[in-house]
C-alpha positions as CSV (number, residue, x, y, z in Angstrom):
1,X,-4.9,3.7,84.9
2,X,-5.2,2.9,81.0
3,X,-2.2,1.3,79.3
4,X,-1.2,4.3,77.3
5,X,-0.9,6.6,80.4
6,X,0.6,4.2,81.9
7,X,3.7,4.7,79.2
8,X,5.5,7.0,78.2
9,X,4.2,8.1,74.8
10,X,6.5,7.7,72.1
11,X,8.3,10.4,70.2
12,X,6.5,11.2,66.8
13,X,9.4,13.4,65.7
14,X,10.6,13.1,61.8
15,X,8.1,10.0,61.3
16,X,6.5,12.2,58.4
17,X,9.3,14.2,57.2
18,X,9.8,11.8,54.7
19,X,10.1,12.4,51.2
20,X,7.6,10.1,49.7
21,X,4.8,9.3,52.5
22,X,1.5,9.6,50.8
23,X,-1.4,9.4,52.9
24,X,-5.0,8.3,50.8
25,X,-9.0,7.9,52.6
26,X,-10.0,4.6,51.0
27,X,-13.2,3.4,51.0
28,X,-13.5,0.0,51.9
29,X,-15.9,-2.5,50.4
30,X,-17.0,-6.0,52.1
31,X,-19.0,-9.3,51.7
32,X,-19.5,-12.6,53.0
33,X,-17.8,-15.4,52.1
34,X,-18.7,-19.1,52.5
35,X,-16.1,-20.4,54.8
36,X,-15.2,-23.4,52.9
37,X,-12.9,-24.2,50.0
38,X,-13.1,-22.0,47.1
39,X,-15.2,-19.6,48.8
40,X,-13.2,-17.0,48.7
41,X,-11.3,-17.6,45.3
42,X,-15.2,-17.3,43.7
43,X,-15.2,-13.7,44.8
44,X,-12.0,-13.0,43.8
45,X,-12.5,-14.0,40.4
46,X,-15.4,-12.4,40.1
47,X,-14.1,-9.4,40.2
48,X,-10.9,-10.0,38.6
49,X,-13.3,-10.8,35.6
50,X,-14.9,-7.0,35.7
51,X,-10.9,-5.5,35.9
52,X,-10.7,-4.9,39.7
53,X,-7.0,-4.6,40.8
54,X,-7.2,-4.5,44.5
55,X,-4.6,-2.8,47.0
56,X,-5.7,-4.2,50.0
57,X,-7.3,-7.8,51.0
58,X,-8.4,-9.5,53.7
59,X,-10.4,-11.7,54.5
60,X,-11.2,-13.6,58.3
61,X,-13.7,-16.3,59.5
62,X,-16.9,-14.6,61.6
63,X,-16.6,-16.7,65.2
64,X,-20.2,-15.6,65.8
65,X,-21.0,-17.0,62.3
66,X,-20.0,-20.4,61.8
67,X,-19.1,-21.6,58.3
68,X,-19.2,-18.0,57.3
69,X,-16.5,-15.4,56.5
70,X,-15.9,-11.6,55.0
71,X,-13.6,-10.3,52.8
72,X,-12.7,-6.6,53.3
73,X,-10.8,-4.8,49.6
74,X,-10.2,-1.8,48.5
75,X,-10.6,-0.1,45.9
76,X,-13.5,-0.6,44.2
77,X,-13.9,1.7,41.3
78,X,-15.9,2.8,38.0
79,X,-18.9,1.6,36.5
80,X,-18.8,-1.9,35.6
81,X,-16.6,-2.7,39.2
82,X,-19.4,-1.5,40.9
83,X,-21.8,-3.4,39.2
84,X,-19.5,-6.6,39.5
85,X,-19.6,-5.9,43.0
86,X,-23.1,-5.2,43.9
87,X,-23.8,-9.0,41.8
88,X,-21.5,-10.7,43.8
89,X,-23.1,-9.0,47.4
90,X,-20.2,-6.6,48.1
91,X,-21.3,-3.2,49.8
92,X,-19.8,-0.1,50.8
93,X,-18.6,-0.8,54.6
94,X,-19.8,2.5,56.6
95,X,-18.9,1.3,59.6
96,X,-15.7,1.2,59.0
97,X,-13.8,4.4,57.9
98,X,-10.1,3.7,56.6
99,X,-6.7,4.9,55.9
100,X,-4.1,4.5,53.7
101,X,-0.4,5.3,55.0
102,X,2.7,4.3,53.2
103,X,6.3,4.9,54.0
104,X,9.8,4.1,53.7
105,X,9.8,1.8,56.1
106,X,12.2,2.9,59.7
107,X,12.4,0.9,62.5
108,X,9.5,1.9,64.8
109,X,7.9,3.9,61.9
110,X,4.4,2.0,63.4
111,X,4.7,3.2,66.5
112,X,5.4,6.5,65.9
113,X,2.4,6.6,63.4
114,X,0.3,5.1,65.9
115,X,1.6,7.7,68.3
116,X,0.7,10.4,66.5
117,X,-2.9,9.1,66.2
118,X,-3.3,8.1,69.9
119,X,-1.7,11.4,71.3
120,X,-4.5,13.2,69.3
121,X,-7.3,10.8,71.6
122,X,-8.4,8.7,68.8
123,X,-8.9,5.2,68.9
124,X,-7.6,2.7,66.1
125,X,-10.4,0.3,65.2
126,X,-8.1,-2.1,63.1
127,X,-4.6,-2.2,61.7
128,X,-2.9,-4.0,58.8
129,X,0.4,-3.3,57.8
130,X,3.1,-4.7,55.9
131,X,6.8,-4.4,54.4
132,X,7.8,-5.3,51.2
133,X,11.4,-3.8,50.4
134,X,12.0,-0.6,51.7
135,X,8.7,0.8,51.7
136,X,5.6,-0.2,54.1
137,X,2.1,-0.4,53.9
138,X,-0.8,0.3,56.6
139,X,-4.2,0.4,56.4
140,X,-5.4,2.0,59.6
141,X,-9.5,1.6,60.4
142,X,-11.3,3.8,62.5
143,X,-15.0,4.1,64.6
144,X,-15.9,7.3,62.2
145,X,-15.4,9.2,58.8
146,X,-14.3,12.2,61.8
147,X,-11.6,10.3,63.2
148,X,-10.1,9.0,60.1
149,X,-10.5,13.1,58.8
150,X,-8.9,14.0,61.5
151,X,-5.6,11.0,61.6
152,X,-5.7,12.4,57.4
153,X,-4.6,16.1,59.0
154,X,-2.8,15.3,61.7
155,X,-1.0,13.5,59.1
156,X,-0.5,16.3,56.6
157,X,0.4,18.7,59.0
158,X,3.3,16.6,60.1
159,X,4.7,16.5,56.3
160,X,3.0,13.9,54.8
161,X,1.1,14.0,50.9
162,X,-2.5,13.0,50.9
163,X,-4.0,12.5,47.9
């Protein structure tokens, strides 16, 4: 028996009857990082110098790697971004396909958005969210551009924007 049928799944009612949940596919762009001091911050600034303002972050240590890391960000965009990238050994990630879901945040609002994607059999390859006053933030990764299509309209057809 699998965890989720092992629970009863939770109600998805009203989660995206809100008035101001937008929904966005981002692309998400990665590289490696030297895991050491400054490693990081050299990318950062790298691109902060070609005008990137990033919505999303993150950045991990690679186990199977040592004294390597990647940074994932998003977005990435226009001419001289791209190029800035491309220099500094960012790429397109294609393995990972992502979504942007924000919300006034509710108590439970994850699970019910996580609901909605599991009752609809797909699988959630990563998830980052966070609060910051009322409203909250999740980027939701999944195993294909499909799956993250099909989270987008599942979405939608509950009530939320996409743009």
């Amino acid at each position: 028996m699998s965890l989720h049928s092992a629970h009863k799944p939770v109600s998805n009612d009203a989660i995206l009857h809100l008035p101001d949940t937008i929904i966005e596919r981002v692309d998400v762009w990665s590289a490696s990082i030297a895991d050491k001091t400054g490693g990081l911050s050299w990318l950062l600034k790298g691109m902060d110098e070609a005008g990137a303002d990033f919505n999303f972050i993150i950045a991990r240590r690679t186990p199977e790697n040592p004294g390597s890391g990647v940074v994932f960000v998003t977005p990435i965009r226009g001419d001289r971004e791209v190029k800035a990238a491309s220099t500094l050994g960012f790429s397109l990630t294609r393995s990972v396909a992502a979504v942007c879901f924000e919300a006034d945040n509710k108590p439970g609002a994850t699970a019910r958005m996580t609901g909605l994607i599991a009752d609809a059999g797909i699988n959630i390859r990563g998830l980052s969210v966070a609060v910051s006053g009322t409203r909250f933030v999740a980027y939701i990764g999944f195993d294909s551009t499909n799956d993250a299509e099909t989270a987008v309209s599942i979405f939608q057809d509950a009530g939320a924007e996409v743009i």
